[in-house]
Structure formats: C-alpha cells, structure tokens
PADOVO-937665 format. One line per 3 residues: their letters; for each residue x, y, z of N, C-alpha, C, CB. Coordinates in Angstrom, 2 decimals, padded with zeros to 5 digits. Glycine has a CB too. Layout:
N
A) X/Y/Z/X/Y/Z/X/Y/Z/X/Y/Z; ...
***
This chain:
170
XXX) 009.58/267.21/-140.96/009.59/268.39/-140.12/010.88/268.38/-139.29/008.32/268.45/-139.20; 011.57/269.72/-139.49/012.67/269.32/-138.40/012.29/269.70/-137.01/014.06/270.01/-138.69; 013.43/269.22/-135.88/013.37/269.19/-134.74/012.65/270.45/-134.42/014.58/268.97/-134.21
XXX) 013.83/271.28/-134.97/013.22/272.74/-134.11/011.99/273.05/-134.34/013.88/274.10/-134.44; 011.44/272.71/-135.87/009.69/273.17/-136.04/008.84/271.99/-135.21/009.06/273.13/-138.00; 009.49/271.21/-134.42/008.46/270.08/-133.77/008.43/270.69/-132.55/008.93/268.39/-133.67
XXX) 009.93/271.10/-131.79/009.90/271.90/-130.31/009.81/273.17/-130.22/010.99/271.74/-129.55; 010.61/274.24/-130.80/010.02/275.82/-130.51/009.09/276.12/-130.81/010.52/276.83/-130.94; 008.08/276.30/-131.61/007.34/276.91/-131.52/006.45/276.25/-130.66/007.06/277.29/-132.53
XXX) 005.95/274.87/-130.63/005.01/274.09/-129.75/005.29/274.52/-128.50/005.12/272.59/-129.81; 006.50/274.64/-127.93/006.76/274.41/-126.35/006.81/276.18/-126.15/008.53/273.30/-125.82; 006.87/277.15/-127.00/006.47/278.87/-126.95/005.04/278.49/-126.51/006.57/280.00/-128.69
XXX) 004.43/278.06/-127.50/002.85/278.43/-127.54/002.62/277.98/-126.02/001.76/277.46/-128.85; 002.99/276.77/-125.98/002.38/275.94/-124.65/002.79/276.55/-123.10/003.03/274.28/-124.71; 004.24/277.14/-123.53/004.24/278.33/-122.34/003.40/279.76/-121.90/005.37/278.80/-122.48
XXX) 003.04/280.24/-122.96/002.28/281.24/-122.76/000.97/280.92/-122.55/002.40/282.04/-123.65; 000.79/279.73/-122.95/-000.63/279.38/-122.10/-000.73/278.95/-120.91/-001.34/278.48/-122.58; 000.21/278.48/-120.58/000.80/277.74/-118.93/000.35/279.27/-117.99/003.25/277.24/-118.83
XXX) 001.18/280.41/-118.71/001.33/281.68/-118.18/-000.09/282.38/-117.87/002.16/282.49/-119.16; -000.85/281.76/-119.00/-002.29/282.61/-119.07/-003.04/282.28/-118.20/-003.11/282.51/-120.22; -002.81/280.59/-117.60/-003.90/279.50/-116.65/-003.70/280.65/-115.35/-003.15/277.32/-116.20
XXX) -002.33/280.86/-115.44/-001.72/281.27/-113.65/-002.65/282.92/-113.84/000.89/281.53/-113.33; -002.47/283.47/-115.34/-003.59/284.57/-114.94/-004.84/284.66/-114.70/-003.67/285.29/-115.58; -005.41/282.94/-115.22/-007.08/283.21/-114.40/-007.00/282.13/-113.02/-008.81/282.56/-115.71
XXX) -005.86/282.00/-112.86/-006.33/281.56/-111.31/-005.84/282.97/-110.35/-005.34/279.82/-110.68; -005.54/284.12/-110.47/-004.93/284.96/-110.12/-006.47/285.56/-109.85/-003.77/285.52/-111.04; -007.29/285.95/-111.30/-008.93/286.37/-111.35/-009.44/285.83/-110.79/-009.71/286.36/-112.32
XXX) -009.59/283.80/-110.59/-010.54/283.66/-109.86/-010.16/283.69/-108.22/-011.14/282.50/-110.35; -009.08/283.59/-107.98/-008.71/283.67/-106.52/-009.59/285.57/-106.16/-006.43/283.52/-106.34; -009.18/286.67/-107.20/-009.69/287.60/-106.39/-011.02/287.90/-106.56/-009.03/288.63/-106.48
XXX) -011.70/286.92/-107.48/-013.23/286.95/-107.35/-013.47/285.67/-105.82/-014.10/286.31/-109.26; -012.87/285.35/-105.75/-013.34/284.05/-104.35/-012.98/284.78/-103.30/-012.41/282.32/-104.20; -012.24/285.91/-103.27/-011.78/286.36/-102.50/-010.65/285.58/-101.30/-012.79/286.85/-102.22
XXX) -009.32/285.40/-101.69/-008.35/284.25/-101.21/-007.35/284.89/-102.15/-008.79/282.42/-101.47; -005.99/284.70/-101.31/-004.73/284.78/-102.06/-004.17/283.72/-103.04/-003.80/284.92/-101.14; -003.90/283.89/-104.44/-004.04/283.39/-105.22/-002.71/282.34/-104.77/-004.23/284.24/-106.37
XXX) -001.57/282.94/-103.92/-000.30/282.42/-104.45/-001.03/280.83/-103.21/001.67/283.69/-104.03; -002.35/280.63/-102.88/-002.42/279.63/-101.71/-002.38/278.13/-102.92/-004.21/279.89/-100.47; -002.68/278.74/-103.99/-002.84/277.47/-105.08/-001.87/276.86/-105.69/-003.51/277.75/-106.14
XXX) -000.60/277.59/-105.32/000.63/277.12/-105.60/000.86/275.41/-104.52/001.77/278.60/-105.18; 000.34/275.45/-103.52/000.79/274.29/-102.44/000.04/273.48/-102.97/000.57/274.41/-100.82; -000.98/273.33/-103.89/-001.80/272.69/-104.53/-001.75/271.32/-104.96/-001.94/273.29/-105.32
XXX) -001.88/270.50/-105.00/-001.57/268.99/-106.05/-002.94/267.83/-106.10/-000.01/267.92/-105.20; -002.69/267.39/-106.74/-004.16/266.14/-107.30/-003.42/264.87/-106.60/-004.47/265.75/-109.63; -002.36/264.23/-105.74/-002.34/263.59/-104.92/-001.46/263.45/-104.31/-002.64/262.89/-105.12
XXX) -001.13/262.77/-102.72/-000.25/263.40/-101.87/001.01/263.60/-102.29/-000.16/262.81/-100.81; 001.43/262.48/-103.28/002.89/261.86/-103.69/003.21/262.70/-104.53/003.04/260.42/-104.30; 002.33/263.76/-105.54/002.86/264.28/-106.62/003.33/266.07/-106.37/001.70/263.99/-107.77
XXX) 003.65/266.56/-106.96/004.73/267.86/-107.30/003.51/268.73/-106.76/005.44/268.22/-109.24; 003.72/269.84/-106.07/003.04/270.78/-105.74/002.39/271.59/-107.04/003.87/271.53/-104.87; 001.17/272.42/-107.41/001.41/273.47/-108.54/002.66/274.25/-108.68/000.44/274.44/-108.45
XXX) 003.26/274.50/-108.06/004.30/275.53/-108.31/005.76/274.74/-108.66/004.42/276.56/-106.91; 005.92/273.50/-108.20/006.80/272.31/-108.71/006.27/271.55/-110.17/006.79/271.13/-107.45; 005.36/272.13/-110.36/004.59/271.23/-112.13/004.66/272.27/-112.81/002.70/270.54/-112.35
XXX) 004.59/273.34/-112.67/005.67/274.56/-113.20/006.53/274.70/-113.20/005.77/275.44/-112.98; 007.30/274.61/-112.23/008.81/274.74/-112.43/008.90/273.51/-113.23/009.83/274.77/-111.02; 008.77/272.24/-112.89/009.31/271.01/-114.15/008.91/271.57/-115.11/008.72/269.42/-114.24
XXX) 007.85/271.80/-116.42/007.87/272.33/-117.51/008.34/273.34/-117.71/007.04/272.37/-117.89; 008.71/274.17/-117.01/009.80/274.77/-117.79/011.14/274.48/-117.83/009.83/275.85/-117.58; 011.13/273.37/-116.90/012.93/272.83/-117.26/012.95/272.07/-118.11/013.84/272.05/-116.22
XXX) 011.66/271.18/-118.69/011.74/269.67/-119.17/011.57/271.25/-120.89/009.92/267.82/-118.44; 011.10/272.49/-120.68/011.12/273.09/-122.26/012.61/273.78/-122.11/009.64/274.44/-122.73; 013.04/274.41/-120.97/014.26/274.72/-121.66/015.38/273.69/-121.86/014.79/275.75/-121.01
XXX) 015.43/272.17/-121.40/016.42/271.54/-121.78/016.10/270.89/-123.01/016.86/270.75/-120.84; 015.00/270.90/-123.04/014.45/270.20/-124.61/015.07/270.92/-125.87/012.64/270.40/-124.85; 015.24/271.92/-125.39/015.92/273.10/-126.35/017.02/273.03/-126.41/015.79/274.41/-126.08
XXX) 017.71/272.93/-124.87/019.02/273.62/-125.38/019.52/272.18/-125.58/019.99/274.80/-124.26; 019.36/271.08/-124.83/019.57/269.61/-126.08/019.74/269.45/-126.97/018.95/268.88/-126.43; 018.75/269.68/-127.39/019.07/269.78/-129.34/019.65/270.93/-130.22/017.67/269.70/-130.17
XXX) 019.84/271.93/-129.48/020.66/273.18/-130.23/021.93/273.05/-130.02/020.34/274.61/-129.80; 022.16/272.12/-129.25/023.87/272.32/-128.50/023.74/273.15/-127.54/025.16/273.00/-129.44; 023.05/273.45/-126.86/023.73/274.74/-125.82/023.62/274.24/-124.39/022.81/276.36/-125.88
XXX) 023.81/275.18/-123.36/023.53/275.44/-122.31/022.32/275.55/-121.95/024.04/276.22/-122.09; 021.97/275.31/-121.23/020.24/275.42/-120.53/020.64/276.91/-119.21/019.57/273.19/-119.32; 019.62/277.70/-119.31/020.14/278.40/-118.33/019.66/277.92/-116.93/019.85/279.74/-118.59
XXX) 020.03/278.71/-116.14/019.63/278.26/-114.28/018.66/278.84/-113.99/020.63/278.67/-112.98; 017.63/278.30/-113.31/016.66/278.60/-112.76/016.56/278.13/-111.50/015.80/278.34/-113.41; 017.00/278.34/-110.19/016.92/277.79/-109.05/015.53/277.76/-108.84/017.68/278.42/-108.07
XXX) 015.04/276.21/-108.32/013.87/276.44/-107.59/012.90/277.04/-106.43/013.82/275.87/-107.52; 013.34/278.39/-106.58/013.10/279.06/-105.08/011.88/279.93/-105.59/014.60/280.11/-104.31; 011.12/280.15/-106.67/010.10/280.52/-106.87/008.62/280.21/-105.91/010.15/280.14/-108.00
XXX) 007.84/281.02/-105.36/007.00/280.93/-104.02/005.57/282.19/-104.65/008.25/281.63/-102.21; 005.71/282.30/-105.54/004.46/283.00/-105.92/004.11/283.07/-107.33/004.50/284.30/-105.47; 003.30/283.53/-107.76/002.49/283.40/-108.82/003.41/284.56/-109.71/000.76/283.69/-108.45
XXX) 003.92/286.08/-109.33/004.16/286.54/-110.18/006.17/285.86/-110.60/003.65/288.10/-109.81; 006.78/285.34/-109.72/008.14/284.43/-109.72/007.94/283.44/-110.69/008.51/283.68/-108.31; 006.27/282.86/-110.81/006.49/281.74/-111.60/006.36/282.41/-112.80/005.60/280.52/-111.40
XXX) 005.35/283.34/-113.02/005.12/283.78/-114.58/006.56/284.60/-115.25/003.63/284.99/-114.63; 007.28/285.08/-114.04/009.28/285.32/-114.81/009.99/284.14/-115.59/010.66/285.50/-113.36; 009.83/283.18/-114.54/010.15/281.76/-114.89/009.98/281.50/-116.22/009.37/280.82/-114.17
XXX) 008.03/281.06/-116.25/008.15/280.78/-117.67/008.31/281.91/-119.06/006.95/280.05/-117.83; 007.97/283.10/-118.78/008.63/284.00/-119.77/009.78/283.81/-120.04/008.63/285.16/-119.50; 010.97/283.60/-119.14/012.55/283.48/-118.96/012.39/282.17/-120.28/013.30/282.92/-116.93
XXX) 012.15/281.70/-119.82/012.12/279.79/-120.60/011.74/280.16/-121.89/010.70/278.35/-119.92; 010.83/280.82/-122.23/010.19/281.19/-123.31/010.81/282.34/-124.33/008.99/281.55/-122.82; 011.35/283.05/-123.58/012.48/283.65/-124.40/013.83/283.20/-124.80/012.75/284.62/-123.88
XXX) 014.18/282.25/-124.27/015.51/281.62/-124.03/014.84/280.24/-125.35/015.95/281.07/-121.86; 013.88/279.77/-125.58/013.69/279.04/-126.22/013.65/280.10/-127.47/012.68/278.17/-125.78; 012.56/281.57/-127.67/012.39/282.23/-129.18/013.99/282.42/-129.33/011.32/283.93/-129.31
XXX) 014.74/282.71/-128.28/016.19/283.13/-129.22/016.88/282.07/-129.76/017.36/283.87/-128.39; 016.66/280.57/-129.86/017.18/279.62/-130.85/017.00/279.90/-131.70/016.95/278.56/-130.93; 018.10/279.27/-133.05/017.59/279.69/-134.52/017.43/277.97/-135.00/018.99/280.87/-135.65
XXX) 016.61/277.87/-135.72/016.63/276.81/-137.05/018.13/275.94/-136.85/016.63/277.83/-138.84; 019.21/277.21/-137.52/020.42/276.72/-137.91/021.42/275.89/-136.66/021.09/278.00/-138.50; 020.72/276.28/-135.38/021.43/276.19/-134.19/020.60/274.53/-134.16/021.12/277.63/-132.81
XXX) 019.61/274.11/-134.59/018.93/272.45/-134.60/019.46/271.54/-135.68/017.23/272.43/-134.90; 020.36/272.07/-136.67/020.91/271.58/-137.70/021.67/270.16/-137.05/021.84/272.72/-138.40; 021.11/269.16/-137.70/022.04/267.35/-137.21/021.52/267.58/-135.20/025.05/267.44/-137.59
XXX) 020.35/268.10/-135.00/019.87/267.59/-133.71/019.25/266.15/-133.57/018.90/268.50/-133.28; 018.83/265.91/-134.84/017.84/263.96/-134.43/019.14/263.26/-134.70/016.09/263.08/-135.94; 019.90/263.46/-134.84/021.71/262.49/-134.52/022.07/262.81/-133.38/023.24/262.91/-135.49
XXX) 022.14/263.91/-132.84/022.92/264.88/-131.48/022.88/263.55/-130.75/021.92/266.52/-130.52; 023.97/263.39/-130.27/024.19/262.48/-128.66/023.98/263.13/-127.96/025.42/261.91/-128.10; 022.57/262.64/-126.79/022.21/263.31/-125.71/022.14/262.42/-124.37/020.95/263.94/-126.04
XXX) 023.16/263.22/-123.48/023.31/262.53/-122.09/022.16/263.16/-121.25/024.86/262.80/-121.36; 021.69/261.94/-120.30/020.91/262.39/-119.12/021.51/262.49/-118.43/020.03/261.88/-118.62; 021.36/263.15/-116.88/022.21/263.25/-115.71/021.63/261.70/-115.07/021.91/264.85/-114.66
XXX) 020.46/261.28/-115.38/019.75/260.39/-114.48/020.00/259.03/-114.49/018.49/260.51/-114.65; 021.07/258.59/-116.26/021.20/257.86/-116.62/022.85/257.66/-117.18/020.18/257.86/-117.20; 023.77/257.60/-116.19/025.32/257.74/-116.47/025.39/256.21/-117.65/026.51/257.61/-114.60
XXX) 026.68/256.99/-118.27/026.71/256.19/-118.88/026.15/255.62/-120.22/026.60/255.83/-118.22; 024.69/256.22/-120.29/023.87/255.69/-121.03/023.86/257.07/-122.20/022.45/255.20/-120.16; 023.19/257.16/-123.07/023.15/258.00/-124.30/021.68/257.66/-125.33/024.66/257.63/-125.15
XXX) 021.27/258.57/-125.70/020.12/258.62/-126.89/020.34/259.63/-128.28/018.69/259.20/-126.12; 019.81/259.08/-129.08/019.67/260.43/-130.01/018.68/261.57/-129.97/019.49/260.05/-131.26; 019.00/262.58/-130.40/018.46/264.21/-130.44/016.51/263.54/-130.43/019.22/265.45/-132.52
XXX) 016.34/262.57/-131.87/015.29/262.90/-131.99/014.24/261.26/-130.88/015.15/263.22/-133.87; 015.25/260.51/-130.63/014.43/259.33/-129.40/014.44/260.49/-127.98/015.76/257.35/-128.92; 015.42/261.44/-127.88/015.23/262.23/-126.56/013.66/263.20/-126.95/016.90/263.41/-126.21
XXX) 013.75/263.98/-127.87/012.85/264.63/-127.90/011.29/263.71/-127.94/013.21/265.50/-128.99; 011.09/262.87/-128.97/009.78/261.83/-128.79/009.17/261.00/-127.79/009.87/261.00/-129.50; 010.55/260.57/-127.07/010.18/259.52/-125.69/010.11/260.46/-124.29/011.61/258.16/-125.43
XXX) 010.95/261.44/-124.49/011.06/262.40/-123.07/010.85/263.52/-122.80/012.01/262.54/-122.59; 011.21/264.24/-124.02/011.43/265.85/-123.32/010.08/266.45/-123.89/013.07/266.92/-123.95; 009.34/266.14/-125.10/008.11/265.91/-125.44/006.58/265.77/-124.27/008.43/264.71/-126.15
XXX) 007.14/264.25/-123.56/005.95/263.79/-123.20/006.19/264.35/-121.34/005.76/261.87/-123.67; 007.42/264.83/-121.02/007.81/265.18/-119.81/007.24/266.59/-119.63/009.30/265.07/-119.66; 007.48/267.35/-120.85/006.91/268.39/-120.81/005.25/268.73/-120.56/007.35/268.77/-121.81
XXX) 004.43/268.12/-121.34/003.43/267.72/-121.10/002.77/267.22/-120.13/003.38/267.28/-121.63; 003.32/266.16/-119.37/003.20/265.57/-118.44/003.04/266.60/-116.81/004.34/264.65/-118.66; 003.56/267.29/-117.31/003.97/268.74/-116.11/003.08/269.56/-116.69/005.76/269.61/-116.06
XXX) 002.68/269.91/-117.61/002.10/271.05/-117.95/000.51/270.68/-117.73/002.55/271.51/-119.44; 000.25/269.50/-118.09/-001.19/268.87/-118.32/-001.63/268.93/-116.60/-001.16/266.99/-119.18; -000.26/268.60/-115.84/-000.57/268.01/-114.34/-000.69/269.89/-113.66/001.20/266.63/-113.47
XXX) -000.33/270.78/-113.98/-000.43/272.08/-113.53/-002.16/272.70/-113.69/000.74/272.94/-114.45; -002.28/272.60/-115.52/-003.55/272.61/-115.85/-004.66/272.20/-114.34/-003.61/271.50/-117.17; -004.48/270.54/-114.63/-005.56/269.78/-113.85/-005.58/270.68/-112.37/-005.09/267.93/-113.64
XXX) -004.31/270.70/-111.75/-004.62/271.38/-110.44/-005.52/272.62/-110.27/-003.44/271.75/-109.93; -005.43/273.15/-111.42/-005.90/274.54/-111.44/-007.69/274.34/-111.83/-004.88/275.52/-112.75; -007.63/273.87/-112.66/-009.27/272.92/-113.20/-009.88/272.45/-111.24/-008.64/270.56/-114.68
XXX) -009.05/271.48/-110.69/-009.53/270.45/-109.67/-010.09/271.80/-108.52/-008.02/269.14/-109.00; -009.33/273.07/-109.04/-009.53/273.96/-107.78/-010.28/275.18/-107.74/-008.36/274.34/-107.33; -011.16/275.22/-109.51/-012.45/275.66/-109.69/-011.83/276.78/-110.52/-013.42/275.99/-108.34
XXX) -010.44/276.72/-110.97/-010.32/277.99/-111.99/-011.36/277.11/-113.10/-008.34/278.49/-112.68; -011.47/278.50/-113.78/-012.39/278.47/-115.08/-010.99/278.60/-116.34/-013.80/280.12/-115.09; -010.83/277.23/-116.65/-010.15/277.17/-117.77/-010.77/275.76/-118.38/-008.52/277.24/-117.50
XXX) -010.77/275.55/-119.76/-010.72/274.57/-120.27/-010.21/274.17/-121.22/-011.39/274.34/-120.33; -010.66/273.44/-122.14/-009.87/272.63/-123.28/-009.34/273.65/-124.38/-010.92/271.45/-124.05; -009.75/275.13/-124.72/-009.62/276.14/-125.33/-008.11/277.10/-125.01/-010.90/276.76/-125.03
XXX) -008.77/276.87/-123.74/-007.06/277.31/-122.47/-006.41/276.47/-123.33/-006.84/276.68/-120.28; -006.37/275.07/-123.03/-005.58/274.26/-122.62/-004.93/274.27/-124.48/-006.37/272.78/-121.70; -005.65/273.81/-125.26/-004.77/273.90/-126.89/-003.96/275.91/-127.34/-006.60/273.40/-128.56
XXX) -004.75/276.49/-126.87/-004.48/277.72/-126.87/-005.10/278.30/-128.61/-002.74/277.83/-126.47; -004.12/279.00/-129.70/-004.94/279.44/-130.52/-004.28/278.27/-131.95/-004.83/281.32/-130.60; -005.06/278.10/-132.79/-004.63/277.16/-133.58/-004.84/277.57/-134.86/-005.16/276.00/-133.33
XXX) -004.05/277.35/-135.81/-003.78/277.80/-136.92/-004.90/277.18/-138.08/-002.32/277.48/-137.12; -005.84/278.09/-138.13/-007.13/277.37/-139.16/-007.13/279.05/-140.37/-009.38/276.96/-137.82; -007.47/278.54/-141.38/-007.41/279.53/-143.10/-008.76/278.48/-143.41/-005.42/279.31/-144.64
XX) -009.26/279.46/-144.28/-010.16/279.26/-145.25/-009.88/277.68/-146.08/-010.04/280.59/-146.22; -010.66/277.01/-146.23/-010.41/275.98/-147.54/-010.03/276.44/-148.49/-011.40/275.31/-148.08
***
C-alpha cells in the first residue's frame, strides 16, 4: 500500500468525524441547556491539552503528516481558535488541504528525508515518520478529544469514533 493510500484517505475520514463529535456536543450542550463552546476548556487531566488544544494538535499532526510526505508546505493555522464553529474551519481547512494531494505528489515518500523541528540535527524516513509519529500522534489527539467529549456526557461512541467502513457482500 502506498503512503498516500495509508494517510489521505484515513486522516479525511478521521477528520470529518472529529468534525461530527464537535456537532453532537454542540446538540447535547443545547439539549443540557449550556454553551457548547464551555467544553472546549475541557481535559481528562490537569497536565493535558485542553479540548480545543487536542483539536488543534490533530489537525496539525494530519496536515504535516501530509505535507511531509508530499513534499510540500503545511499551511498556517495559528492557534487562536476559541469556539466550536473556528474549530470545525480548522479541521475542514486540514481536510481539504489534505483531499487536494495527489497519489503522484507521495511518489518516493517512504525514502523522503524528514526533519523534525523538535529534533535538530536528527532525520527519519517518509515511511518510520509516518508509522512511529505522525500516525500514532494523530490519533493520540484525536482519541484524547473523543474521550473529553465521551467524559462530558456527549452521546458518541465507538460507531462515532470508526466512522463509516467499507463492507460489500461476500
């Protein structure tokens, strides 16, 4: 499988479901009657990323995952997002910026030399960056957004969470 069929389409799907969680915590905030954007300050323990910071990381850890291995630019997203409808631009932004890669643009990505900012000096290939990091980083943020939203009585679950999956007849 190449790169790109391991990251675009997975990290599309997984955004628009990210997008969908923030629309039923949006429903259940106005069935509880409470402003939805209060779930953004949100987190499962003191030390970790707010909801609205476990969003913003997955969509940076999907658009650099991308533009990593395509060669490109990652675009800017300043972190100044503060509400629910800022974050769902966000990840649409990410999500379009990932559908406009092509195939041909991942061509010799599991060779690509890929620098971290975090790690001068140091270097990986296209496909140890994508398996060890930009993969499980992504996830890691997305799973930790999920949970906040679960810990705080939205009605989502494991259905949310895989989204729709590709099943045919035997």
């Amino acid at each position: 499988m190449s790169l790109y069929n391991a990251c675009v389409p997975q990290l599309v799907k997984m955004l628009g479901n990210l997008d969908r969680w923030l629309d039923k915590a949006v429903e259940h905030a106005a069935l509880k009657k409470f402003d939805a954007d209060t779930l953004l300050v949100a987190r499962l323990a003191p030390d970790q990323f707010t909801l609205a910071r476990q969003v913003m990381a997955a969509c940076d850890a999907a658009k650099y995952a991308g533009a990593r291995l395509a060669g490109k630019e990652a675009p800017v997203h300043p972190d100044t997002q503060t509400t629910i409808p800022e974050l769902k631009e966000r990840i649409q932004a990410v999500a379009a910026f990932l559908g406009a890669l092509t195939p041909a643009e991942f061509e010799g990505a599991a060779a690509r030399v890929v620098t971290l900012s975090f790690a001068p000096g140091m270097v990986t290939s296209g496909t140890e960056y994508f398996n060890e990091m930009a993969l499980p980083n992504f996830y890691f943020h997305a799973t930790t957004a999920y949970a906040i939203l679960r810990h705080n009585g939205v009605d989502i679950g494991k259905r949310d969470f895989l989204g729709s999956v590709s099943l045919r007849p035997a």
